[in-house]
N, C-alpha and C positions, 0 to 999 in steps of 0.2 A: 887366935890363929888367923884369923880375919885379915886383923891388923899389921900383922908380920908378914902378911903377903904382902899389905899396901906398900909398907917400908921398902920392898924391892926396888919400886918404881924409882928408887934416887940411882939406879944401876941399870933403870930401863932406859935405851937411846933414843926410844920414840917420846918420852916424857921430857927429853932433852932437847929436840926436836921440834916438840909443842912449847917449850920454854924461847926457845928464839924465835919461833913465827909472834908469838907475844911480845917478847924485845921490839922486832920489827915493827909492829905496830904502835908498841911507846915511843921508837925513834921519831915516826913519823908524826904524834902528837904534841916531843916535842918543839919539833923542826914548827909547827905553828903556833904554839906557847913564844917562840921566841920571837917570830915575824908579827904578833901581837902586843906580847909585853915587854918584849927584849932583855927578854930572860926566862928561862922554865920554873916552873913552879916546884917543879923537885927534879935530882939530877936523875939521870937513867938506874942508877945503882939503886936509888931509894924506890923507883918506882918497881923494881922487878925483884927488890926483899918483898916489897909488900905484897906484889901480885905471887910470889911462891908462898909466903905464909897465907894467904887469905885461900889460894888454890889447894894448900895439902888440907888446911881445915874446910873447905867445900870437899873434898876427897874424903874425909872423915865421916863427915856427917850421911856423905852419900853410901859410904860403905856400910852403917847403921842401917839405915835403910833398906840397900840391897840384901842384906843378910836375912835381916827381920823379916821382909818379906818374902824370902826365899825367892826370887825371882831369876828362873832359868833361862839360859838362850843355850842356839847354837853356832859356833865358829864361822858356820858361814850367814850367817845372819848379819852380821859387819862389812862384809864383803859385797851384800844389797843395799845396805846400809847407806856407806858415803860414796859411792860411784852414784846414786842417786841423788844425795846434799850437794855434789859438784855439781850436777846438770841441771838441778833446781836453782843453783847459782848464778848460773848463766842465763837464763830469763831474767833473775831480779838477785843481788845482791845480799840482801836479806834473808831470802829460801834456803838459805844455806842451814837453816836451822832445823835439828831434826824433828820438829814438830810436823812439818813437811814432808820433808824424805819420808818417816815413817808411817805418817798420816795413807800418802798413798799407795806406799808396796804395802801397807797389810790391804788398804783397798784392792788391787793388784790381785792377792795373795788368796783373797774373800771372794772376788766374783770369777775369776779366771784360773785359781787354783797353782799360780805361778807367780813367783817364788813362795815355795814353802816354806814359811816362818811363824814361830809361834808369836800372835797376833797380839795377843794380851799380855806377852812378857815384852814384846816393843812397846806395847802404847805406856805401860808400868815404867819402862827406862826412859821412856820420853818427860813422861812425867813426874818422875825423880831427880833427875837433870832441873827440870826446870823448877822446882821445888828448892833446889839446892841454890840455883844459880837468885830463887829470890830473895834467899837468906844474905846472897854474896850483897843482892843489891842494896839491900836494907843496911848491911854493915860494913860497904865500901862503895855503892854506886855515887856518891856525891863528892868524892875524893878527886880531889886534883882539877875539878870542873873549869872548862877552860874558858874565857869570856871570849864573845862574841858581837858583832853589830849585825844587825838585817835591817830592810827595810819595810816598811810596814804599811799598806796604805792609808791608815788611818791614824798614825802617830809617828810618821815620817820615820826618823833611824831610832831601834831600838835597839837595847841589849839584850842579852842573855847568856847560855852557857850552856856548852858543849860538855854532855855527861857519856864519856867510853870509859870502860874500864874493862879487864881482858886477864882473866885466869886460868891456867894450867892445871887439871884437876885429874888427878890419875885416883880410880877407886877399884874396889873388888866388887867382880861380878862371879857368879855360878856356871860354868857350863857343863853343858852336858855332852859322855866323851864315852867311847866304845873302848877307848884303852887308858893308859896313864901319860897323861902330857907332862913335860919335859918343865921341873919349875911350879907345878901344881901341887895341890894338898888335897889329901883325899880327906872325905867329910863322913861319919855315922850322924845318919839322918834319924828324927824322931819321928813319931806317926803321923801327927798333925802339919809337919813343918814338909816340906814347903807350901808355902800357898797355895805359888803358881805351878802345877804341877802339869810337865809339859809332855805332848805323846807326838812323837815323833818318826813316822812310817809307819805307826802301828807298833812302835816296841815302845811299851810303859818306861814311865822313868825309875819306876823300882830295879828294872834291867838294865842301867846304864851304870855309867859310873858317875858322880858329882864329883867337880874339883873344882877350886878357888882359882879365878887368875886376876890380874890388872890390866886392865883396860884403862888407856888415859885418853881425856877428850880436852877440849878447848869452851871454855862459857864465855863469851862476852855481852857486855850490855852499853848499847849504845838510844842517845834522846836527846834531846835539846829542852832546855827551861827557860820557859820565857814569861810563864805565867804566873809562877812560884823559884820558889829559890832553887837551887837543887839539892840540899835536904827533904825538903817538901815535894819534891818532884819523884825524887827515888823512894821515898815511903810510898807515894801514892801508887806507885810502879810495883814497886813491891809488892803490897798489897792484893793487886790486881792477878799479880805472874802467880801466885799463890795459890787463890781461888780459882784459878786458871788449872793449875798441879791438881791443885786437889779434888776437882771434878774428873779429873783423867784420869786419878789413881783410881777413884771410886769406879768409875767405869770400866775402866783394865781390872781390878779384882772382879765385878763380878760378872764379866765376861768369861770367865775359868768357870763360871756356871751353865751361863746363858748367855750361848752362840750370838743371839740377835744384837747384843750387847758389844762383840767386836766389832760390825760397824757402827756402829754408834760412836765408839770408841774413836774407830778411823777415822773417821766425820768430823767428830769433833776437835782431833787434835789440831789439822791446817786450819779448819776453818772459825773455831776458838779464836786461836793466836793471831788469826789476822783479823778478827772485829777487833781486839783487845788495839793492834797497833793502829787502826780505822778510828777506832773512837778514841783514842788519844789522840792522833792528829787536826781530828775534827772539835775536838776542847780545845786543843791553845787556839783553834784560830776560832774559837767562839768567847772563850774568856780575854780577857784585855791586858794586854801583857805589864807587867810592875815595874819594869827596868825603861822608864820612858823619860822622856821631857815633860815636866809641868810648867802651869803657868808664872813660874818662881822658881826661880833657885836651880842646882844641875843635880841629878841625882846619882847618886855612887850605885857603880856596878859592881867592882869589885875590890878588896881591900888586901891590898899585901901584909904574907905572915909576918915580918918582924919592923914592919914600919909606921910612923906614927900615926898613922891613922886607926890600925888596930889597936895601937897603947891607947889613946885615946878613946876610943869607944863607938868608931864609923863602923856600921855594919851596910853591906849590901842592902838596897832600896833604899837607906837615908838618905833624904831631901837635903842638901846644905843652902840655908839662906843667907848665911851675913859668916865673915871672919873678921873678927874684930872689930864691927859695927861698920866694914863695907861690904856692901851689896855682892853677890855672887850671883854673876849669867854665865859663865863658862870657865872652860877652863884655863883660859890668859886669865882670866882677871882674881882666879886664886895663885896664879904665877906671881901677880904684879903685890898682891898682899904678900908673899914670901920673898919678895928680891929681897929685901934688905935682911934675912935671914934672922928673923925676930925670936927672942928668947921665951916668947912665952906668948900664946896665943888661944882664943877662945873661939867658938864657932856654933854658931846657932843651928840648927838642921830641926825638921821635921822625921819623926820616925815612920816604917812603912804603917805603923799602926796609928799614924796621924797625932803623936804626943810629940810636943815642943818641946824641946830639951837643949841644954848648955853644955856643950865640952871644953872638958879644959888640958892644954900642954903646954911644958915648957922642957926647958934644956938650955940652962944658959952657960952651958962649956962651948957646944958647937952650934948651938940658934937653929933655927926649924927654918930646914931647906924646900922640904917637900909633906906632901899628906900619905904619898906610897897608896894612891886609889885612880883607878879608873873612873872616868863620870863619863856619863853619854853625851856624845857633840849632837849637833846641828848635823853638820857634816862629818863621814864616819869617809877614807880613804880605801877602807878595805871590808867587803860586806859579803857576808858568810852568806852561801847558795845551798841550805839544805838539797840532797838529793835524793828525794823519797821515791823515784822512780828507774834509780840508776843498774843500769843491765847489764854486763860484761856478754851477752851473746850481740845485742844492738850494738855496743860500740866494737867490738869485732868485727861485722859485719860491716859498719860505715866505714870503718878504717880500709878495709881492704876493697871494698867498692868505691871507696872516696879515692884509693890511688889510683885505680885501675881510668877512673875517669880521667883523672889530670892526664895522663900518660894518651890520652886521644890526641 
């Protein structure tokens, strides 16, 4: 039954809705995929198949969960919800995440008694969301990772790679309802089920009615990798967002015991998820980034899907020393070894795990044009400005005081 709710969502216009602010976001990634590589890594079509199947299956697993745990809300508990995720947006870009928002209306809600919401069925959907959104990252956050140059002060231009990725995730939630909503299914409840069982003015949930709805949200996961691949980057993420979920569940269930326990709850959820983003910022610039200049050779950043440097066996962080037994400092001088478009070529490289190795390709119908890899220059013309501090209320406000000056 569950399930048959979820399936509406291809008829829901809000899941439609959520499906083009995600568009828009891939437009915009690949508008820099192209000013990089001068061509996107996959077209708009294949990247918004992917993010709907990877989305209904986060909507799947999440509805698994919301069920089994029985986790109740109320109608207007959404309604506190994101008018709060916007306004936490507008300090800082990031706060848009409901770890935040709900973090501090159950705070809110716990010492001042305003807005009334059940405390430990938010902190429960906060950390189910993000439980879900780590399973997306584990088995899509390294997808399509986009290369990048920065500067570094300690190893001049390095690479790395821009990891976004952006799902549309509609699931079944519980609410709790004094009549019959319009599109709902009514549930016979067992003894023990639900979990979280929520009291609401003072009238028990035995006295309400339970119905299934959909609810659709948006997960995205955005990082940059400078220190690991971005395989390696989105497990370790992964990983982290996880043990992150699953201290929040624990503490959301037994907060439905002991009160003291919701804030704690509260507590934890903002301010968890911002050591989590703290000490990952503070690793890459404490470990020494992979994607650098050595003292030999240019090192591959990244390697295109159907060109000969993946047939041949170039993986990211290979060191290349010699093509053909001439020397390689950049990347003219593996131009000057392909002008004459040679049918068959061999290429020494260092791998990142420091094994020497020999590749070999040929093609002697059309001779070997190109390697199809990015290496890291000297000099980079275009150099990515993470902006880990970026605030849509700050630049509002300079915008509009910045005109009002000129105008003196």
């Amino acid at each position: 039954m569950a399930f048959l709710s979820l399936m509406t969502a291809i008829v829901n216009p809000l899941f439609w809705l959520v499906f083009i602010l995600v568009m828009i976001q891939y437009k915009k990634i690949i508008k820099m995929e192209m000013s990089i590589l001068g061509m996107p890594k996959h077209s708009i079509k294949d990247k918004m198949r992917n993010a709907l199947w990877m989305g209904l299956l986060g909507g799947f697993i999440g509805t698994i969960f919301f069920i089994l745990l029985g986790i109740t809300l109320q109608p207007k508990d959404f309604t506190y919800i994101l008018p709060m995720a916007v306004f936490m947006m507008m300090i800082n870009a990031r706060y848009i995440c409901f770890s935040y928002a709900g973090g501090l209306l159950s705070l809110f809600s716990l010492v001042f008694g305003f807005p009334q919401i059940n405390v430990s069925s938010i902190m429960a959907i906060v950390a189910l969301l993000h439980l879900v959104e780590s399973m997306l990252i584990w088995l899509d956050g390294d997808k399509d990772a986009t290369p990048i140059f920065m500067k570094d002060p300690r190893y001049g231009v390095i690479g790395g790679f821009m990891l976004q990725r952006f799902w549309p995730i509609p699931f079944t939630v519980l609410l709790l309802s004094m009549g019959t909503s319009e599109g709902a299914r009514e549930l016979n409840l067992s003894d023990w089920w639900p979990l979280f069982r929520a009291q609401i003015n003072s009238i028990n949930l035995e006295q309400t009615m339970l119905q299934m709805s959909v609810v659709v949200a948006a997960l995205g996961y955005g990082d940059i990798a400078l220190s690991a691949t971005p395989k390696e980057k989105t497990r370790k993420s992964s990983l982290r967002l996880l043990a992150y979920s699953l201290i929040l569940l624990l503490l959301s269930v037994i907060s439905t015991r002991l009160q003291v326990f919701q804030y704690i709850a509260a507590l934890f959820a903002p301010f968890g998820h911002e050591a989590l983003i703290i000490y990952g910022q503070k690793e890459e610039k404490r470990l020494k980034p992979i994607f650098r200049n050595y003292s030999e050779g240019v090192t591959v950043l990244d390697v295109m899907q159907d060109g000969y440097g993946r047939e041949m066996g170039l993986r990211p962080g290979d060191v290349i020393l010699k093509i053909n037994n001439r020397m390689i400092t950049n990347q003219e001088s593996i131009r000057e070894v392909l002008y004459d478009f040679p049918s068959y070529i061999w290429v020494d490289i260092i791998t990142r795990k420091g094994i020497r190795k020999t590749l070999e390709h040929k093609d002697y119908r059309r001779g070997i044009r190109n390697l199809d890899i990015i290496v890291i220059p000297e000099q980079a013309e275009v150099l990515f400005q993470p902006q880990t501090s970026f605030s849509l209320g700050t630049k509002l406000i300079k915008k509009v005081f910045g005109k009002q000056k000129t105008t003196m």
